[in-house]
TORVEXDO-605390 format. One record per residue (C-alpha): residue number from 1; x, z, y; residue in one letter. Coordinates in Angstrom, 2 decimals, padded with zeros to 5 digits, always signed. Example, Ala and Ser with C-alpha at 12.3 -4.5 7.8 and 13.67 -1.06 7.14 Angstrom:
<nodes>
@pos->1 east->+012.30 up->+007.80 north->-004.50 code->a
@pos->2 east->+013.67 up->+007.14 north->-001.06 code->s
</nodes>
This chain:
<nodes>
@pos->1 east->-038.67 up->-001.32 north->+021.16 code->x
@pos->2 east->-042.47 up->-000.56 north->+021.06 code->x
@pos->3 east->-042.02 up->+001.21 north->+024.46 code->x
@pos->4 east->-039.95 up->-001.23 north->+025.93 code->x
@pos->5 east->-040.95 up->-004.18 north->+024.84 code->x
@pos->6 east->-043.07 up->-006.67 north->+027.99 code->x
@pos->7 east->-045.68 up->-009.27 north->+026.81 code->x
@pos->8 east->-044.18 up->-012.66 north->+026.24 code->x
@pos->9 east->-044.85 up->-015.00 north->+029.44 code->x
@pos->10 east->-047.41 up->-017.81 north->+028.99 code->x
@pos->11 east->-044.78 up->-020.04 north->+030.84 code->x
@pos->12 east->-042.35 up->-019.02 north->+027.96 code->x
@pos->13 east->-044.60 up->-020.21 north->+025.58 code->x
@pos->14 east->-045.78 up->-023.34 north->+027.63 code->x
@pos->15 east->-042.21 up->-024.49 north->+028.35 code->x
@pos->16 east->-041.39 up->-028.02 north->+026.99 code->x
@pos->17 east->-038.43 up->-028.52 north->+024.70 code->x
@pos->18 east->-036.92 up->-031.71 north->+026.21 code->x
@pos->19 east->-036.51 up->-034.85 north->+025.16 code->x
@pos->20 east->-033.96 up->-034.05 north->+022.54 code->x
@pos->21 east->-034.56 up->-030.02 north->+021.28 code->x
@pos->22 east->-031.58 up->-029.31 north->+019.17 code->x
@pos->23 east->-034.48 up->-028.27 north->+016.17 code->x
@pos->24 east->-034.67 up->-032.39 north->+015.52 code->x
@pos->25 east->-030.97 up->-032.70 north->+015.39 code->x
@pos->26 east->-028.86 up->-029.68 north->+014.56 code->x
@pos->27 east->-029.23 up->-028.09 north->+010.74 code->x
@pos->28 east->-031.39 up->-024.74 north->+010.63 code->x
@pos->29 east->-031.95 up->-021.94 north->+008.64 code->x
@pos->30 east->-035.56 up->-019.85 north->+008.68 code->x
@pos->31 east->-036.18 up->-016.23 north->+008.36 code->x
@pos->32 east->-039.14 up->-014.58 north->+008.72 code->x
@pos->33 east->-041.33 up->-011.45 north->+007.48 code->x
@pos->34 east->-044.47 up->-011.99 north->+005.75 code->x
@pos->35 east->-046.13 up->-009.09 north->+007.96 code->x
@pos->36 east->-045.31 up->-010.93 north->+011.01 code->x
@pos->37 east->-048.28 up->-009.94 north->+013.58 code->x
@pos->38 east->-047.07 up->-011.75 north->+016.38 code->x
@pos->39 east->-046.43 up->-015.11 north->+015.39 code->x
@pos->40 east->-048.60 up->-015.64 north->+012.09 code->x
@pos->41 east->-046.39 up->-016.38 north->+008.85 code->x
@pos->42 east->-048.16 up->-019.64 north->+007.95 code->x
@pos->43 east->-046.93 up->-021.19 north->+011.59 code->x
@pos->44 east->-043.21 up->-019.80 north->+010.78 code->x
@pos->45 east->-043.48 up->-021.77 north->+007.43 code->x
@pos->46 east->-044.69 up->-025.11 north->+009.69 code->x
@pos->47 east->-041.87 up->-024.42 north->+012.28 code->x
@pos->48 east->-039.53 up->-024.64 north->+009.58 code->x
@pos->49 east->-040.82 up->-027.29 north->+007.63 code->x
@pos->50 east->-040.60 up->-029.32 north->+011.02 code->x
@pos->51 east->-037.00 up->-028.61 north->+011.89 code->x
@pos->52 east->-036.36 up->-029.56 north->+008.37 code->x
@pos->53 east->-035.01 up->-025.88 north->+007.60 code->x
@pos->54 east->-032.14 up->-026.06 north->+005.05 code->x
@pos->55 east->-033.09 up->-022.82 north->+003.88 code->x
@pos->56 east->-036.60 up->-020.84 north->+004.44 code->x
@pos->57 east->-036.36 up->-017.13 north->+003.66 code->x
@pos->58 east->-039.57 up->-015.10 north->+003.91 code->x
@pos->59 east->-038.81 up->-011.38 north->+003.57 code->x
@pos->60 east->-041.35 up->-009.11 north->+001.92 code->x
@pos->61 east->-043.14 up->-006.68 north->+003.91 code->x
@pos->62 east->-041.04 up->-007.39 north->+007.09 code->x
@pos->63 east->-042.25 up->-008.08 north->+010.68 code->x
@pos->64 east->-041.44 up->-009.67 north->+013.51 code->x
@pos->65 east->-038.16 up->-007.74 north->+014.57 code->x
@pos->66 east->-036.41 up->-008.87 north->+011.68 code->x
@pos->67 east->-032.60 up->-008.27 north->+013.23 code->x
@pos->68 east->-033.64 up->-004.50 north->+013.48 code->x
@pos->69 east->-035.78 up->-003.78 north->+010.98 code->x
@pos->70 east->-033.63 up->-005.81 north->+008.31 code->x
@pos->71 east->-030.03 up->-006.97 north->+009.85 code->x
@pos->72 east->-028.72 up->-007.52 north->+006.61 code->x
@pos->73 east->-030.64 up->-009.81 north->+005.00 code->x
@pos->74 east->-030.60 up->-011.72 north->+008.43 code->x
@pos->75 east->-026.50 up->-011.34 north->+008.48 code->x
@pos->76 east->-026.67 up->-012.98 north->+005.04 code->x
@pos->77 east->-029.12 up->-015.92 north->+006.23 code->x
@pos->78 east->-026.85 up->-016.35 north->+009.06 code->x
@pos->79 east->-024.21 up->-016.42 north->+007.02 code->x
@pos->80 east->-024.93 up->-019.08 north->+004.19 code->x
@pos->81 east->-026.23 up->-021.26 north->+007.10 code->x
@pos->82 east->-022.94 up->-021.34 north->+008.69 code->x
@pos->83 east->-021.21 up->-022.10 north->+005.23 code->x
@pos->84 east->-023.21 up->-024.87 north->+004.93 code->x
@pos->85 east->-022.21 up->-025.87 north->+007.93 code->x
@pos->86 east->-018.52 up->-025.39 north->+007.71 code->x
@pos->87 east->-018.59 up->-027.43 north->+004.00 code->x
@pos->88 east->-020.68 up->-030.20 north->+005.81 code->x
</nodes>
């Protein structure tokens, strides 16, 4: 991934949300490493504080490619979000 990885696109980070982004309106579930070096752990915590996260999960010594570096405890994330969803 290091090799083939591009920098993100300042228009990708620039690009508006809408007037209804499903964060504000659809349940979520957060995951995130607290070695993060891209986006800084303390902004993942706001981000998911914002959307109202059901669930916040901060991994221990994980970064930012969490599906690679640590697909399980991202499966199981996934997975009790979608429970929640199915009992709601």
């Amino acid at each position: 991934m290091a090799a083939t990885q591009r920098p993100v696109a300042q228009a990708a980070l620039e690009e508006p949300a809408g007037d209804r982004p499903l964060w504000a309106e659809v349940p979520s579930a957060s995951v995130h490493g607290d070695l993060d070096l891209n986006i800084p752990p303390a902004a993942l915590r706001a981000m998911a504080l914002r959307a109202r996260a059901r669930q916040t999960v901060e991994l221990a010594g994980a970064s930012h490619a969490l599906a690679v570096s640590r697909p399980s405890e991202v499966a199981e994330v996934i997975l009790q979000a979608a429970a929640q969803a199915a009992a709601a």
